[in-house]
MIDOSE-1310 file (N, C-alpha, C; in nm, 2 decimals, decimal comma, always signed):
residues 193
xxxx	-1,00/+0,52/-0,31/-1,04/+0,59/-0,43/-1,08/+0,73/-0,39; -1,16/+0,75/-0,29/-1,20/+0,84/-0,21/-1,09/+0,96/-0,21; -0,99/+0,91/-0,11/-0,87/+1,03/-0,12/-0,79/+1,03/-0,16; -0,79/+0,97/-0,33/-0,68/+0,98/-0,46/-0,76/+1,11/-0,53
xxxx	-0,92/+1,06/-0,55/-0,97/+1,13/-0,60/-1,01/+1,28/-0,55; -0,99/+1,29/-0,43/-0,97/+1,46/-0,40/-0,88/+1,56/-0,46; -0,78/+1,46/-0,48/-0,65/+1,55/-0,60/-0,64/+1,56/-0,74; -0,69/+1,40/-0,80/-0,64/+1,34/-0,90/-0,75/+1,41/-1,02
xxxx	-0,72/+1,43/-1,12/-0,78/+1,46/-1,23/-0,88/+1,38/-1,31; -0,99/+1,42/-1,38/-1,07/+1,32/-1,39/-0,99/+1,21/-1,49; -0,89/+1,24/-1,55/-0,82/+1,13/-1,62/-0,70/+1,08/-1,58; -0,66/+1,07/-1,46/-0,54/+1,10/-1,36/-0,55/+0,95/-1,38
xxxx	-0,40/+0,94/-1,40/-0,27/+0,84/-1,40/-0,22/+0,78/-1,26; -0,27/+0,71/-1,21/-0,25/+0,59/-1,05/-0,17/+0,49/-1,10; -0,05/+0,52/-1,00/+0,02/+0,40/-0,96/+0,01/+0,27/-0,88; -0,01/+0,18/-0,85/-0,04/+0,07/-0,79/+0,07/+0,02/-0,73
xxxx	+0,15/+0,03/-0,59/+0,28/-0,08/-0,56/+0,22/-0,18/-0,49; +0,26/-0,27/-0,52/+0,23/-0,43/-0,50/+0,06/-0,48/-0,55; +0,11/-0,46/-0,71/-0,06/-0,49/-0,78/-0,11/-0,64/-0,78; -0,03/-0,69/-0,71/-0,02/-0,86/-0,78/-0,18/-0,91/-0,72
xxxx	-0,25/-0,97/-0,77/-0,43/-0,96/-0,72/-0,51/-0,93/-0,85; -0,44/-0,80/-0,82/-0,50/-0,69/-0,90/-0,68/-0,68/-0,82; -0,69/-0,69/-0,73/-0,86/-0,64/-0,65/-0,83/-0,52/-0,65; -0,74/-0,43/-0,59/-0,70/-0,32/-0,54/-0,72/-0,22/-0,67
xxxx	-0,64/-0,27/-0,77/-0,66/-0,19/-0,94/-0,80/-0,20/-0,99; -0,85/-0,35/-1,00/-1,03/-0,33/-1,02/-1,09/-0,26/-0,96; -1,13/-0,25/-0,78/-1,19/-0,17/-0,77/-1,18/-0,01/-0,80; -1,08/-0,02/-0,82/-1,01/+0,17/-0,82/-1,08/+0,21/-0,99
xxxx	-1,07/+0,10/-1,05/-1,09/+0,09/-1,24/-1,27/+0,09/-1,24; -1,30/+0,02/-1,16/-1,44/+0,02/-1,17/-1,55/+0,18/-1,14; -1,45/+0,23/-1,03/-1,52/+0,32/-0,97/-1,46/+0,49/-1,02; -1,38/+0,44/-1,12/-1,35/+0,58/-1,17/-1,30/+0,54/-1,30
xxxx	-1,39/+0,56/-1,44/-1,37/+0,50/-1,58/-1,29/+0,57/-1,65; -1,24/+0,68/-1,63/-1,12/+0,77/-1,68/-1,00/+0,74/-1,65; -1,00/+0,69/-1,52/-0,83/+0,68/-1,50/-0,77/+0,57/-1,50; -0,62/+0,55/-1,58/-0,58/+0,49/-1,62/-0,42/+0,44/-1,49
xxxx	-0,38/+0,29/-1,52/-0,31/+0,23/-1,40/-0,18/+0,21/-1,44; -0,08/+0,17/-1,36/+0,03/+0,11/-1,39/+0,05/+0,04/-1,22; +0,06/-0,05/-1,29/+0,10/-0,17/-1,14/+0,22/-0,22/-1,13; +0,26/-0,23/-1,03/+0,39/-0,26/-1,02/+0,42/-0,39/-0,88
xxxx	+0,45/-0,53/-0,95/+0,48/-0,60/-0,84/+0,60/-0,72/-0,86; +0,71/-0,76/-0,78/+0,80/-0,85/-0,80/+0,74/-1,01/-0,83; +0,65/-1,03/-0,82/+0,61/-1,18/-0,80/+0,50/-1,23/-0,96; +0,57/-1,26/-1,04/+0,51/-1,32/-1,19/+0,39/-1,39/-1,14
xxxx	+0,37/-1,45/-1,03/+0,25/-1,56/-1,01/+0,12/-1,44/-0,94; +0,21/-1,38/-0,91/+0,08/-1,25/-0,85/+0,02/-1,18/-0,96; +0,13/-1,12/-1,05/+0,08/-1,04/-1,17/+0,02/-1,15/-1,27; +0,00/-1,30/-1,31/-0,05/-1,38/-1,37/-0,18/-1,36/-1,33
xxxx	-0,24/-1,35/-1,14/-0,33/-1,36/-1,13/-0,42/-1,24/-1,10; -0,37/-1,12/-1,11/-0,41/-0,99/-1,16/-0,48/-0,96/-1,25; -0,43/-1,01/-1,37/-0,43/-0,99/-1,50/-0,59/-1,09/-1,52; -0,61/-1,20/-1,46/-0,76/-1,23/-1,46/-0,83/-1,12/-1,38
xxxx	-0,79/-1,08/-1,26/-0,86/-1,02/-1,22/-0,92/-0,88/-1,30; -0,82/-0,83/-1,35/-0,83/-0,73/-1,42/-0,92/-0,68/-1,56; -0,92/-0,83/-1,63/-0,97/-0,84/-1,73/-1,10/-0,69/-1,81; -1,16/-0,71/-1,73/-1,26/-0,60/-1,76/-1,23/-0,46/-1,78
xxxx	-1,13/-0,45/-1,72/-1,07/-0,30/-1,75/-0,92/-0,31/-1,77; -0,86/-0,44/-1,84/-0,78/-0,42/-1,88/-0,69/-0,31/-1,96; -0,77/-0,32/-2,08/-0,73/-0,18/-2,20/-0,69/-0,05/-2,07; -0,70/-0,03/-1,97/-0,65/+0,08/-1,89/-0,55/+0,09/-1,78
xxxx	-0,46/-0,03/-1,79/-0,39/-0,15/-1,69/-0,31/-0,19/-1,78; -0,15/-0,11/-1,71/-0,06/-0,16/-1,75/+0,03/-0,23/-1,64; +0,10/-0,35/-1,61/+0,15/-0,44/-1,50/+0,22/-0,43/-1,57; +0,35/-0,42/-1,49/+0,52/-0,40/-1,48/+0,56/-0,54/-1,37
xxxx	+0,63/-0,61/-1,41/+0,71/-0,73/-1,32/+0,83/-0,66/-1,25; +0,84/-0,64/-1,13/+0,95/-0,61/-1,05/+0,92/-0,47/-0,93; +1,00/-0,42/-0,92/+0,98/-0,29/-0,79/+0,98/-0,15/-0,85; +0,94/-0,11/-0,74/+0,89/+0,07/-0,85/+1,06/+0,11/-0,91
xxxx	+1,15/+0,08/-0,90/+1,26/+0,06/-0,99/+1,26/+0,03/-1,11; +1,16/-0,06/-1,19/+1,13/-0,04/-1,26/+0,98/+0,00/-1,36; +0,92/+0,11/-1,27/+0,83/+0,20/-1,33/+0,90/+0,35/-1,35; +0,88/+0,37/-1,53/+0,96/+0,45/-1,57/+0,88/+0,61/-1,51
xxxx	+1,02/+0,67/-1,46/+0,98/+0,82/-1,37/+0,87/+0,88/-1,52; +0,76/+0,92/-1,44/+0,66/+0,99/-1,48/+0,58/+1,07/-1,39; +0,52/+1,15/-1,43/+0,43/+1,19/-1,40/+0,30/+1,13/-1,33; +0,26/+1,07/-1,25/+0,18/+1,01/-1,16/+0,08/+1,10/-1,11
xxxx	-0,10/+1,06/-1,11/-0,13/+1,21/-1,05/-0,20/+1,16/-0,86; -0,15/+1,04/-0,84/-0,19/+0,95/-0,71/-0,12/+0,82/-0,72; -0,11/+0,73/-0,62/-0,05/+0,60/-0,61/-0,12/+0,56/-0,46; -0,14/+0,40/-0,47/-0,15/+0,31/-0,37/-0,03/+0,26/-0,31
xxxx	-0,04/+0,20/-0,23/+0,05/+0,09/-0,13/+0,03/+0,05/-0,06; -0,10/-0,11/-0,04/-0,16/-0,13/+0,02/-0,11/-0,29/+0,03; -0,10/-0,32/+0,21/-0,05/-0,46/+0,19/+0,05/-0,50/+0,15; +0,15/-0,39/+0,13/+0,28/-0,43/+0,07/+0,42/-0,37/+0,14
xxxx	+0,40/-0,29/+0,21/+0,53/-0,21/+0,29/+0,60/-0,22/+0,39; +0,49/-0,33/+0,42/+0,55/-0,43/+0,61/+0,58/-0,53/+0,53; +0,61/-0,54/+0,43/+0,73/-0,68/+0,41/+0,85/-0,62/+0,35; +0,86/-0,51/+0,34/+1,03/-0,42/+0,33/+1,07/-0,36/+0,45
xxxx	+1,17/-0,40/+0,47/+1,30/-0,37/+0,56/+1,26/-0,17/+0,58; +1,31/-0,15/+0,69/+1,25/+0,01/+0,69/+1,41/+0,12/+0,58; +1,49/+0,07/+0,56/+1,60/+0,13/+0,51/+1,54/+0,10/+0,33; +1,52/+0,03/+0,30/+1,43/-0,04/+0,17/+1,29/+0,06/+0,12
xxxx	+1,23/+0,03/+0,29/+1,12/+0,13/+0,30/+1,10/+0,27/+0,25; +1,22/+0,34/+0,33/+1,21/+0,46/+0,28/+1,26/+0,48/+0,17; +1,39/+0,42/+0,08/+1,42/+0,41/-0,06/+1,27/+0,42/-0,18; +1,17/+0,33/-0,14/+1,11/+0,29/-0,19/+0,97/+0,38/-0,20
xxxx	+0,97/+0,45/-0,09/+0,91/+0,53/-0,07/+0,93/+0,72/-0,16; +1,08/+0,69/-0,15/+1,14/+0,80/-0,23/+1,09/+0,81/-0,34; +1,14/+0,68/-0,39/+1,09/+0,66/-0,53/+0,94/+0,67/-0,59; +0,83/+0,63/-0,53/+0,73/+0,69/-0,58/+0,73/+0,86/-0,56
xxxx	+0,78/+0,87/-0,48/+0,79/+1,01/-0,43/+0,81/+1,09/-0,61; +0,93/+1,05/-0,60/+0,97/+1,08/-0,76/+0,88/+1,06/-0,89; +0,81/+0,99/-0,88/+0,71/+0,94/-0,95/+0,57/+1,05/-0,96; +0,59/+1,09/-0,87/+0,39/+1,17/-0,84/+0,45/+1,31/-0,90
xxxx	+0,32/+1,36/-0,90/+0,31/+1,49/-0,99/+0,33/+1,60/-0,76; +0,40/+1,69/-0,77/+0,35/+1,80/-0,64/+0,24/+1,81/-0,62; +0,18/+1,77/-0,47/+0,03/+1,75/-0,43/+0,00/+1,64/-0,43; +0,05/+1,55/-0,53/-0,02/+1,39/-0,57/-0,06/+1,35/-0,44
xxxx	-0,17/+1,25/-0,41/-0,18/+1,17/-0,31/-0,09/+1,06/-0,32; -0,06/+1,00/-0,19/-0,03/+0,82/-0,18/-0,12/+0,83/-0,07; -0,17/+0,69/-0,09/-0,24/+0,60/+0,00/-0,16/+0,47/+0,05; -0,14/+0,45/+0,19/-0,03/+0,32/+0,23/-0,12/+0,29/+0,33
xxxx	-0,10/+0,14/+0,36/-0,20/+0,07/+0,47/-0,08/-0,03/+0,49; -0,11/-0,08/+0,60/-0,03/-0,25/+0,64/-0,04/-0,27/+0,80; -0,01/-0,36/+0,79/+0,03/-0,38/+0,93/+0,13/-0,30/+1,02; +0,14/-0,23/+1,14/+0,22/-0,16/+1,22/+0,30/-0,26/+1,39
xxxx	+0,37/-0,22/+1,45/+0,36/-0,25/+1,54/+0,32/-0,16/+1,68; +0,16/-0,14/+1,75/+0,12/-0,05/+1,80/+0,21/-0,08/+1,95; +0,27/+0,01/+2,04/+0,27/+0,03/+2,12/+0,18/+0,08/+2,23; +0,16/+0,03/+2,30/+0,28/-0,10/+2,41/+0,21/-0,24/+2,33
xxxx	+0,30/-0,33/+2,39/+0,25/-0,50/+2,33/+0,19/-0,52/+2,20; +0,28/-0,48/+2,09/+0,31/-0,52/+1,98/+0,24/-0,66/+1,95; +0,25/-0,77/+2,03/+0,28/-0,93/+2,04/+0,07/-0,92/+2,07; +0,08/-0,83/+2,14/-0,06/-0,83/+2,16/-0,17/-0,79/+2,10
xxxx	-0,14/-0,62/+1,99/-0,23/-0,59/+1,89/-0,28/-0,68/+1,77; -0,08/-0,75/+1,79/-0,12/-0,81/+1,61/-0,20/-0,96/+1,62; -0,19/-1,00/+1,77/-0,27/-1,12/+1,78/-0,45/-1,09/+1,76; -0,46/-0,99/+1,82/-0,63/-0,96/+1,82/-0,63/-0,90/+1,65
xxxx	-0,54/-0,87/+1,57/-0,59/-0,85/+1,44/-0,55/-1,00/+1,39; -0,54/-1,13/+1,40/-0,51/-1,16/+1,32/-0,66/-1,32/+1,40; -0,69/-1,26/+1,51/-0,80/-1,32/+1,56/-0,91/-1,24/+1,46; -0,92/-1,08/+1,47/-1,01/-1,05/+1,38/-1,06/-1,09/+1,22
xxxx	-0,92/-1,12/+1,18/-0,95/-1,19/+1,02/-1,01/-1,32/+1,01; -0,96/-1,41/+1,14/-1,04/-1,51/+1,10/-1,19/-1,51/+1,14; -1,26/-1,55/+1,02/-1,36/-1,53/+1,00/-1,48/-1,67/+1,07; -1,41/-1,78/+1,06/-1,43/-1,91/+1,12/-1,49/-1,94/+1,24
xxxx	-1,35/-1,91/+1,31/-1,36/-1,92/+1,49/-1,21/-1,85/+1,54; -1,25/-1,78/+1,63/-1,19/-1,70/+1,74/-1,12/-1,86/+1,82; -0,95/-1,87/+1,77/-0,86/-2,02/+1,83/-0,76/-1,90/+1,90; -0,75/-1,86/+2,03/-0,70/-1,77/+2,08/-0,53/-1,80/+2,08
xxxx	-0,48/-1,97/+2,08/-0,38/-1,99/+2,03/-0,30/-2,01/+1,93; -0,36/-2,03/+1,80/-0,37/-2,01/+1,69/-0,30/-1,85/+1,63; -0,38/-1,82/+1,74/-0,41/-1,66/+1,66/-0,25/-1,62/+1,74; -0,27/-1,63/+1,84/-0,10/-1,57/+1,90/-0,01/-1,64/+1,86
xxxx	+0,00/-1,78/+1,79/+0,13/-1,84/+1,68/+0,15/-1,74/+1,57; +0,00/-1,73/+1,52/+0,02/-1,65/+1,36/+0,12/-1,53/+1,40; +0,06/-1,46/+1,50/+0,09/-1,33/+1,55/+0,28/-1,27/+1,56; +0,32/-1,39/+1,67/+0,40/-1,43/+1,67/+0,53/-1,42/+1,57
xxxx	+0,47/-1,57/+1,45/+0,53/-1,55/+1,34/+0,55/-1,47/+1,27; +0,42/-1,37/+1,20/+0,44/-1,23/+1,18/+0,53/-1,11/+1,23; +0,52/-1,10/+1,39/+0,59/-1,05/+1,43/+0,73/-1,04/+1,39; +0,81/-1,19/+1,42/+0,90/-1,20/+1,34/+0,98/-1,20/+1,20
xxxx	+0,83/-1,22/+1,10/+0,92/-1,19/+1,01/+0,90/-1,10/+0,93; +0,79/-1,03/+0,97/+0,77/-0,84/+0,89/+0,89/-0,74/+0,99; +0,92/-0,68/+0,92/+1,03/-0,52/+0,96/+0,90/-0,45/+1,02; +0,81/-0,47/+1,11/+0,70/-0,39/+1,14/+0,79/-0,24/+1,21
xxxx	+0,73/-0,16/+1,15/+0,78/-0,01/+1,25/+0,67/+0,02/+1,34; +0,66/+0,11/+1,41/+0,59/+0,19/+1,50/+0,46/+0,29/+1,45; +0,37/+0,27/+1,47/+0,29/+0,40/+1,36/+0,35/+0,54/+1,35; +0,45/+0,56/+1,49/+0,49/+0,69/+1,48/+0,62/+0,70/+1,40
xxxx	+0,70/+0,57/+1,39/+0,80/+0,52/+1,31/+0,75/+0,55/+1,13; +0,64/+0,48/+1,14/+0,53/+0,45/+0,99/+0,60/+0,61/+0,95; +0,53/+0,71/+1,04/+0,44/+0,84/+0,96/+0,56/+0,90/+0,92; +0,70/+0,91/+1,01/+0,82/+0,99/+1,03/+0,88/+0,91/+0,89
xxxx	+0,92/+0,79/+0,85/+0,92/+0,78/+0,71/+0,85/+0,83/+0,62; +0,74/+0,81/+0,61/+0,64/+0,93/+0,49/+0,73/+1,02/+0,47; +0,71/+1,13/+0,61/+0,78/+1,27/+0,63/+0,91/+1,25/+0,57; +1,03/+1,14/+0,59/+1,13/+1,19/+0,56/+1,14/+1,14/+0,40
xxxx	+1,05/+1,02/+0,37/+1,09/+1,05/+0,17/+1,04/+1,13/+0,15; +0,96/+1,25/+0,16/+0,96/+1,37/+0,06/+0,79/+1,37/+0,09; +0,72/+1,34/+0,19/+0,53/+1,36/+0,17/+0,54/+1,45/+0,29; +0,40/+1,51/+0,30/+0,38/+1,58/+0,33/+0,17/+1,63/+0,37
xxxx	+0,16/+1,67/+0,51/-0,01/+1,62/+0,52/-0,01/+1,47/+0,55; +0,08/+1,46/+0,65/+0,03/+1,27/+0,67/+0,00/+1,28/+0,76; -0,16/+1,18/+0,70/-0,29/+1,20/+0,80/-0,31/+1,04/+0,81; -0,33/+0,98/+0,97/-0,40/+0,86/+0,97/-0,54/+0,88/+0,92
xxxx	-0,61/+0,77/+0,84/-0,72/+0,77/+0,79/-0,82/+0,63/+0,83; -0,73/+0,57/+0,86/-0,84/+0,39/+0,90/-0,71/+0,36/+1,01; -0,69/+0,29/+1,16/-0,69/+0,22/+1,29/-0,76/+0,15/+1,30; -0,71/-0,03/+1,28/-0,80/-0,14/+1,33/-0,70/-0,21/+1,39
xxxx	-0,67/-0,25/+1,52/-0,57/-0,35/+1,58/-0,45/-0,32/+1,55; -0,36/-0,38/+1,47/-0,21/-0,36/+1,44/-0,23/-0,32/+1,26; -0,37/-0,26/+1,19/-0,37/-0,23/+1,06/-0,36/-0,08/+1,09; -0,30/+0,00/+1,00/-0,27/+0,15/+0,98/-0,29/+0,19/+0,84
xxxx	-0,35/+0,28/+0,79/-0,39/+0,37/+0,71/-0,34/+0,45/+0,70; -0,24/+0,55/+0,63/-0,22/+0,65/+0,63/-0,24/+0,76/+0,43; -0,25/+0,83/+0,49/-0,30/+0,96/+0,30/-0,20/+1,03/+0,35; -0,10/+1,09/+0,22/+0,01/+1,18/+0,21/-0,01/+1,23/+0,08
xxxx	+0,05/+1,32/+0,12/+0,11/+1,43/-0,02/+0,22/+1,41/-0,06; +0,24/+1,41/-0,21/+0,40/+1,45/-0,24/+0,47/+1,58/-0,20; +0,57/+1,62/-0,14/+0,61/+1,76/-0,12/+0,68/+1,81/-0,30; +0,66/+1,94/-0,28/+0,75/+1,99/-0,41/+0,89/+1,92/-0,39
x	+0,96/+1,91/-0,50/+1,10/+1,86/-0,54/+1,13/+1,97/-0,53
């Protein structure tokens, strides 16, 4: 919210990719009562369970079923993408990336986080992040299966891979903002069209 709101207007229009939750749209709804959302996620059981979450600030929350394909080109004055861009393919990635691109007003922020693969030992960052989430107990084997599996079946890029897509769909000022183990943070700008 933080670094949408450095740009965005106090009635400023936020995109949401991958809203299915909908946490990510509440907190952003709660902490700024002017601006209004449009969410965008492929998975009906995700947007079903959004739509509870959202309840309270519904009336400012519009969910769209499918990919920013179909959120109709507008004017955007910021967008998220959190948790959702290390499960597209990096050729997908940057399409997809375009496309909000197209979407934002020049200047707009995006906000993107996910998982990366940090160099050196990839196999090794994402094991100590996925030891960090569990909250339980530290199962050192456990955690390097999850790791593992993950590994295999996210398109993970490189953080320096990450940022060079930003740069090549059309942003511009991409700044890391949050580094925890194999999680990346990055804030960008739309470049002029």
């Amino acid at each position: 919210m933080l670094l949408l709101s450095e740009r965005a207007p106090g009635a400023a229009r936020i995109l949401v990719i991958g809203a299915g939750g909908g946490m990510e749209t509440l907190a952003l709804a709660l902490a700024q009562p002017k601006w209004r959302f449009t969410g965008v996620d492929p998975s009906a059981a995700m947007l079903d369970l959004a739509r509870q979450t959202i309840e309270p600030v519904a009336d400012r929350v519009d969910l769209i079923e499918g990919t920013i394909d179909q959120v109709p080109l507008g004017q955007y004055d910021g967008a998220t993408c959190i948790l959702t861009l290390h499960h597209v393919d990096p050729a997908e990635r940057r399409r997809t990336l375009q496309e909000i691109r197209r979407r934002l007003e020049p200047g707009a922020r995006l906000v993107v986080a996910g998982h990366t693969a940090p160099e050196p030992e990839p196999e090794r960052w994402m094991t100590r992040s996925v030891a960090f989430g569990d909250r339980n107990a530290i199962n050192a084997e456990a955690s390097t299966a999850t790791a593992r599996m993950m590994i295999d079946r996210l398109p993970l890029l490189t953080p320096a891979e990450e940022e060079a897509t930003l740069r090549n769909a059309g942003f511009e000022g991409v700044a890391l903002f949050y580094a925890a183990f194999s999680f990346r943070g990055w804030v960008a700008s739309a470049a002029a069209q």
